[in-house]
C-alpha positions in Angstrom: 11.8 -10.7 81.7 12.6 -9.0 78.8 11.4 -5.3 77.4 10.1 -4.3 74.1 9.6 -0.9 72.5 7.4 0.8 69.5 6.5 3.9 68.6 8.0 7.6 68.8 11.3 7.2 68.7 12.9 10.7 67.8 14.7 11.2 70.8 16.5 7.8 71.2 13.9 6.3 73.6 13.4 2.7 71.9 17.2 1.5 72.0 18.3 -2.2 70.4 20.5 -4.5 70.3 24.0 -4.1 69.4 23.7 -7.1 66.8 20.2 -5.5 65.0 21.4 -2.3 64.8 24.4 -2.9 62.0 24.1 -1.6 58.9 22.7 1.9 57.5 19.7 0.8 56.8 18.7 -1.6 60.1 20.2 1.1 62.9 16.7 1.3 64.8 17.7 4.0 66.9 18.1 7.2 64.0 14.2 6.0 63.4 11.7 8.6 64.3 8.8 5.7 64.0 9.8 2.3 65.1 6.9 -0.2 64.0 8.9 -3.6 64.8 8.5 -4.2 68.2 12.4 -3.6 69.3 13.8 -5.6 72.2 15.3 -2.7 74.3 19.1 -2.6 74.8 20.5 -3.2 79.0 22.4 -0.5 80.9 25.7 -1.7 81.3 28.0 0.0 83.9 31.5 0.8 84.1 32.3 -2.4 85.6 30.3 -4.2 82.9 28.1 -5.7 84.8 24.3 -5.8 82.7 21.4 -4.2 84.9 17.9 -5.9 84.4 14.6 -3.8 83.5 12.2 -4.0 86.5 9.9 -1.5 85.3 9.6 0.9 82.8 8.0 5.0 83.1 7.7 7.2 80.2 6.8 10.2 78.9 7.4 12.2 75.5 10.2 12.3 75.0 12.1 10.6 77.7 11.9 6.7 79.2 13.1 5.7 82.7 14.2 2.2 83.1 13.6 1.2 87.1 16.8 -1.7 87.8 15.7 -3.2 91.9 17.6 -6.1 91.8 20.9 -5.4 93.8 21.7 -2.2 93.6 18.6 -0.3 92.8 18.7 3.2 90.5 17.2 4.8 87.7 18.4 5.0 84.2 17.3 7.5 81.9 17.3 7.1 77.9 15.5 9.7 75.6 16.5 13.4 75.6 19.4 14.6 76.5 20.4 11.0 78.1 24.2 9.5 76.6 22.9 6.0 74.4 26.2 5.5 72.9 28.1 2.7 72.9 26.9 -1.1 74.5 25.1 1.1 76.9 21.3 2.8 76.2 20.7 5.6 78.2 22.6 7.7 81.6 22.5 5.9 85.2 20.7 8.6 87.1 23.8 8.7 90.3 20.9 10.7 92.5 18.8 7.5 92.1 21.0 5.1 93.7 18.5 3.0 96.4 15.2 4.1 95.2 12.3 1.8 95.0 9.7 3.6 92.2 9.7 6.3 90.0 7.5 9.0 88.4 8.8 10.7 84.6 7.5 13.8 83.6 8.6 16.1 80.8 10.1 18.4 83.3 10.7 16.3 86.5 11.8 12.9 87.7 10.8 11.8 90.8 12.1 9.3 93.4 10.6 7.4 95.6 13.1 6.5 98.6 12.5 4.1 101.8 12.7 7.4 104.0 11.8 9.9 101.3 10.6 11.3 98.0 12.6 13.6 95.6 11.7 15.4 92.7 14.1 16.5 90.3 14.9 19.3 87.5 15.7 17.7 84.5 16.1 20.8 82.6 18.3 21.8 85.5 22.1 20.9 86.3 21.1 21.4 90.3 22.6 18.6 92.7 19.8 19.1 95.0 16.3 18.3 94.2 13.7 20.8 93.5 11.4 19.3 95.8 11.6 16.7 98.9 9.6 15.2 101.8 10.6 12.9 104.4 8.4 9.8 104.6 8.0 8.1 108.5 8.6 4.0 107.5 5.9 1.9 109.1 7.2 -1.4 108.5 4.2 -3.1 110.4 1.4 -1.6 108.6 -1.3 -3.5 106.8 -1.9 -0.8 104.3 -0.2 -1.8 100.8 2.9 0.5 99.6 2.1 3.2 97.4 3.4 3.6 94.1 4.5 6.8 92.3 2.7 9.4 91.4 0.9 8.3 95.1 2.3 9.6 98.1 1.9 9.9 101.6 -1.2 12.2 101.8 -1.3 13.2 98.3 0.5 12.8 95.2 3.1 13.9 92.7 1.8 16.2 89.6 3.8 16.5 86.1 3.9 20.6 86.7 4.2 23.0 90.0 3.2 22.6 92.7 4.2 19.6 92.7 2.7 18.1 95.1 -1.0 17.8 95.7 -3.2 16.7 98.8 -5.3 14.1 98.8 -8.6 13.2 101.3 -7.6 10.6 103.7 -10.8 9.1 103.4 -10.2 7.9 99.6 -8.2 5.1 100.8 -6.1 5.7 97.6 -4.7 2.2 95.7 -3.3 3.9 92.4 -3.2 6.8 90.1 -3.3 7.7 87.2 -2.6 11.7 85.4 -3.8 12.5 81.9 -3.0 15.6 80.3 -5.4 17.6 82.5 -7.6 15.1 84.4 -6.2 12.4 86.8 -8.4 9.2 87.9 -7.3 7.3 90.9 -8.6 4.0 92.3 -9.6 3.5 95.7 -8.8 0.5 98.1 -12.9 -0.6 98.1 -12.5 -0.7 94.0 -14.1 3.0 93.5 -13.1 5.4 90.6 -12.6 9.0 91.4 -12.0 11.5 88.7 -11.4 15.2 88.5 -9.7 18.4 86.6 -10.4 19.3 83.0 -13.5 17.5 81.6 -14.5 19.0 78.0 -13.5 15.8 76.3 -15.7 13.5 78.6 -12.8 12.1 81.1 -13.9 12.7 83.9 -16.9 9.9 82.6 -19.7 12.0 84.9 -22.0 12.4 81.5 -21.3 15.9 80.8 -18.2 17.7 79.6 -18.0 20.1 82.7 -14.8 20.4 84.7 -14.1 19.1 88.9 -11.7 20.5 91.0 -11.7 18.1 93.7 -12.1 14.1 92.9 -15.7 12.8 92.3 -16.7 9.1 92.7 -17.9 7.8 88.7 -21.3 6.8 89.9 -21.9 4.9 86.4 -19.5 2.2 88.1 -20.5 2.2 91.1 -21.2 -1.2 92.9 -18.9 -2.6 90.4 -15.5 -2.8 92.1 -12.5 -2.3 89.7 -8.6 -3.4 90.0 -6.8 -1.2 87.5 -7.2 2.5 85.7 -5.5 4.5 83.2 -5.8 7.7 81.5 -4.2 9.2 78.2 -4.7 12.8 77.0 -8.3 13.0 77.1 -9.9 9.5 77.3 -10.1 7.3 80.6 -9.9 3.0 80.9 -10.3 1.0 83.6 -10.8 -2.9 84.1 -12.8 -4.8 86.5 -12.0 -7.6 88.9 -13.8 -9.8 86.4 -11.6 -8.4 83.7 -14.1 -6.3 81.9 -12.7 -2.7 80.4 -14.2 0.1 80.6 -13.7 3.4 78.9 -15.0 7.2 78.3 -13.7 10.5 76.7 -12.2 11.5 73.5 -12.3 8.8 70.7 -11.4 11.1 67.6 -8.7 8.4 67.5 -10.6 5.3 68.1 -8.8 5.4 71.5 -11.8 4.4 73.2 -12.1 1.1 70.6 -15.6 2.7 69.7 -16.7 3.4 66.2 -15.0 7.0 65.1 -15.9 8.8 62.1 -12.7 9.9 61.0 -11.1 6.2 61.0 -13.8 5.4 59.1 -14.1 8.0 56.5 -11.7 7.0 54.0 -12.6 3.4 53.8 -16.3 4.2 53.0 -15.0 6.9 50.2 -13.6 3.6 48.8 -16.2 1.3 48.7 -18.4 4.5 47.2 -16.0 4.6 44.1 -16.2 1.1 43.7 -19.4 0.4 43.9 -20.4 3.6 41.5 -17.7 2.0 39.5 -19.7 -1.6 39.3 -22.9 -0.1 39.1 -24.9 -0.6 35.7 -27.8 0.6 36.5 -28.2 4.6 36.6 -31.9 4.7 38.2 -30.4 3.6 41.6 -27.4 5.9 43.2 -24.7 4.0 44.8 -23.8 7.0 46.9 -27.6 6.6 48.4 -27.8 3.3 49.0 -24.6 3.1 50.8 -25.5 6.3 53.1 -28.6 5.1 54.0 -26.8 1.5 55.1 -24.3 3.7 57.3 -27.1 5.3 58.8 -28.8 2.0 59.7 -25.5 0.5 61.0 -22.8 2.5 61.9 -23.2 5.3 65.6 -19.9 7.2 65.4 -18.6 8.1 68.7 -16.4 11.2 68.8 -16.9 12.0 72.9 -18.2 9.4 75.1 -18.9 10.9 78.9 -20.0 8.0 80.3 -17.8 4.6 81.2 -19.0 1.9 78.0 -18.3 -1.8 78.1 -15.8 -2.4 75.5 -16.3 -5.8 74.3 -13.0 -6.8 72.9 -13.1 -10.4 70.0 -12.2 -12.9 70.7 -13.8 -12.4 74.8 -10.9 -12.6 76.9 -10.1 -11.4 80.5 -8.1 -7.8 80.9 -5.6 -8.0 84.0 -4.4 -4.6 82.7 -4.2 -1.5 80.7 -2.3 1.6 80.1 -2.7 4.6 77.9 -1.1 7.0 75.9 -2.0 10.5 74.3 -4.4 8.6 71.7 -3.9 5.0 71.9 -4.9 2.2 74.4 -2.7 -1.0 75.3 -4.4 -4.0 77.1 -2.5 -7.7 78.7 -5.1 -10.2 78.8 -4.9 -12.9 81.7 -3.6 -15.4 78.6 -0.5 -12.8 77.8 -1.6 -11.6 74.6 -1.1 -7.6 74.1 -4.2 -5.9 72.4 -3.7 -2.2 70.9 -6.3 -0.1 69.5 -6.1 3.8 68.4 -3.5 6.4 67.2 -1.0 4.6 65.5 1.0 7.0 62.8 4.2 6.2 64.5 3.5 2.4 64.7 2.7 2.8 68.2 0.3 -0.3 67.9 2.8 -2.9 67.1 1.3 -4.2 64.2 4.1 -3.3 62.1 2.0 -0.5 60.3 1.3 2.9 60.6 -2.7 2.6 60.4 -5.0 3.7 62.8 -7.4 1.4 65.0 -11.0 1.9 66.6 -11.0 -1.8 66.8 -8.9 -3.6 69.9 -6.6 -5.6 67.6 -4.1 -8.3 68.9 -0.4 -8.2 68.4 0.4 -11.1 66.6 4.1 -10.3 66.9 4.6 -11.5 70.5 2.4 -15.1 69.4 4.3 -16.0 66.5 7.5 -15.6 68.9 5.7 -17.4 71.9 6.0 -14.9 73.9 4.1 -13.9 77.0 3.0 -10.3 77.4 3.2 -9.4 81.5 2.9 -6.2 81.5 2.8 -2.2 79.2 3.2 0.8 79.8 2.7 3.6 76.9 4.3 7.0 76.5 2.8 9.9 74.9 3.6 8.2 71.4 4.9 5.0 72.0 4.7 1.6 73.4 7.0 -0.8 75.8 6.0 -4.1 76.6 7.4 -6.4 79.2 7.4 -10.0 78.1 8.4 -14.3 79.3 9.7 -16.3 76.7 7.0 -19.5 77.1 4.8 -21.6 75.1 1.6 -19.6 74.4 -1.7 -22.0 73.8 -3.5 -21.0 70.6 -6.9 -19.3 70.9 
């Protein structure tokens, strides 16, 4: 499996390739935007021995590469991490035999067999700032939680750290936006709560929750993945529909947004009063009374909308970041749809998107997309080199 990176790249967090990065004007890593999609250099210790990407955590200006195969740690590239050399980014020595991990801006937890650690990372300390032992039940039937689940609550990106959680909710995953979280129960419920003036919280009004509160606009219709950015909400059903609420000044959502749209319609105004011959009809009139008929701009939606993404295809699942949306469909193709002024889309461009768009990049290489995981500005896919069938 191989990792791929676009996107925000001031701080060093999309590394590459010793062999593309020659040359003045090819080194990658002094871009601030990256809009190739950039195959991600390996840690390689001491010993030189190459560790393999299992999974990948983000956040602005940091990325945490998770290596589980042998032995298992956390290496961090981004700011204030070492990616000189054949090497991208530091081997986190505190990590050594964890099993997940959770970035933040401020704090990088651990997830251990027997415990959980958070840790300062604008701190030197060489204890964590926060721990808690975990009792290992090796014969229970409940599924391990990930990070930022767990045992009885989860882990937030600020003080307190960690947070309770009701029994009852049966939580499966989690997922924090900037001031709302939405987690996923084991019976396929959505639960939202926290800061809701945007419409992510998807209850149908822009008012806030403290504790979590069941989306009843889903209910009945159980779901297998959700994802938040800043202030929009996805999730995707075990049929492999998506749906998504909030903020969509963006097009984050993939609905119709007004300020996407704006410039293109100047442009066809100033061409077609520049073809028009005939000064007893406006072309300005015509064309606003056509937008009017055809085009409902969505700046907040607070309820969960079907997204129907062209060609159909089947989500198996999405991520989110600040203001852009990333989607693997059950074929492996990677759809992107959004913010995008730092080529976070991976269309090799720095346009914005209200429209899910595929990324051709990873066809033409017959590539298979497994998995994605956004940061705040950026993009990292995890792909399999195979044949790809053409749709």
């Amino acid at each position: 499996m191989q990792w791929f990176g676009f996107g925000f790249n001031a701080f060093g967090q999309i590394c590459v390739n010793e062999g593309l990065s020659k040359g003045a004007d090819s080194d990658v890593t002094k871009e601030v935007k990256v809009i190739r999609p950039t195959e991600l250099t390996s840690h390689v210790e001491r010993s030189g021995c190459c560790l393999k990407t299992s999974q990948i955590k983000a956040s602005w200006s940091r990325r945490a590469c998770l290596h589980l195969v042998g032995d298992s740690r956390v290496c961090l590239a981004g700011f204030g991490a070492d990616v000189s050399g054949d090497s991208c980014g530091d081997s986190v020595v505190e990590s050594r035999g964890c099993k997940d991990a959770f970035i933040s801006e401020l704090y990088l937890t651990l997830a251990f067999p027997d415990r959980i650690e958070s840790w300062d990372l604008q701190m030197k300390e060489k204890t964590p700032s926060w721990s808690m032992e975990i009792k290992t039940q090796p014969e229970s039937s409940e599924p391990p939680l990930n990070l930022p689940l767990v045992p009885g609550g989860y882990i937030a990106t600020k003080p307190p750290l960690y947070r309770s959680l009701s029994p009852h909710l049966r939580a499966k995953s989690l997922a924090l936006g900037a001031e709302h979280a939405i987690l996923l129960c084991a019976t396929g419920a959505v639960y939202t709560w926290g800061l809701g003036s945007h419409g992510q919280l998807g209850h149908g009004g822009l008012t806030s929750e403290e504790e979590p509160r069941a989306v009843e606009a889903l209910w009945g219709m159980p779901m297998s993945c959700v994802a938040t950015g800043g202030w929009h909400s996805v999730c995707v059903s075990d049929g492999g529909d998506l749906y998504v609420w909030g903020w969509n000044e963006s097009g984050q959502l993939g609905l119709p947004s007004r300020g996407l749209r704006k410039a293109p319609q100047q442009q066809r105004r100033q061409q077609a009063g520049a073809s028009c011959q005939d000064d007893s009809k406006s072309p300005d009139r015509e064309l606003n009374e056509t937008e009017r008929r055809e085009e409902v701009f969505i700046s907040i939606q607070a309820f969960p909308a079907l997204l129907d993404v062209t060609p159909p295809c089947e989500i198996r699942t999405v991520c989110c970041g600040s203001r852009h949306t990333a989607a693997v469909t059950t074929r492996g193709d990677l759809y992107t749809w959004g913010w995008g002024e730092y080529g976070q889309l991976g269309h090799q461009t720095l346009v914005s998107s209200d429209e899910p768009q595929c990324v051709e990049f990873f066809r033409e290489q017959q590539m298979h997309v497994v998995d994605v995981v956004c940061g705040t500005w950026n993009t990292f896919v995890a792909i399999i080199k195979e044949e790809v069938a053409c749709s």
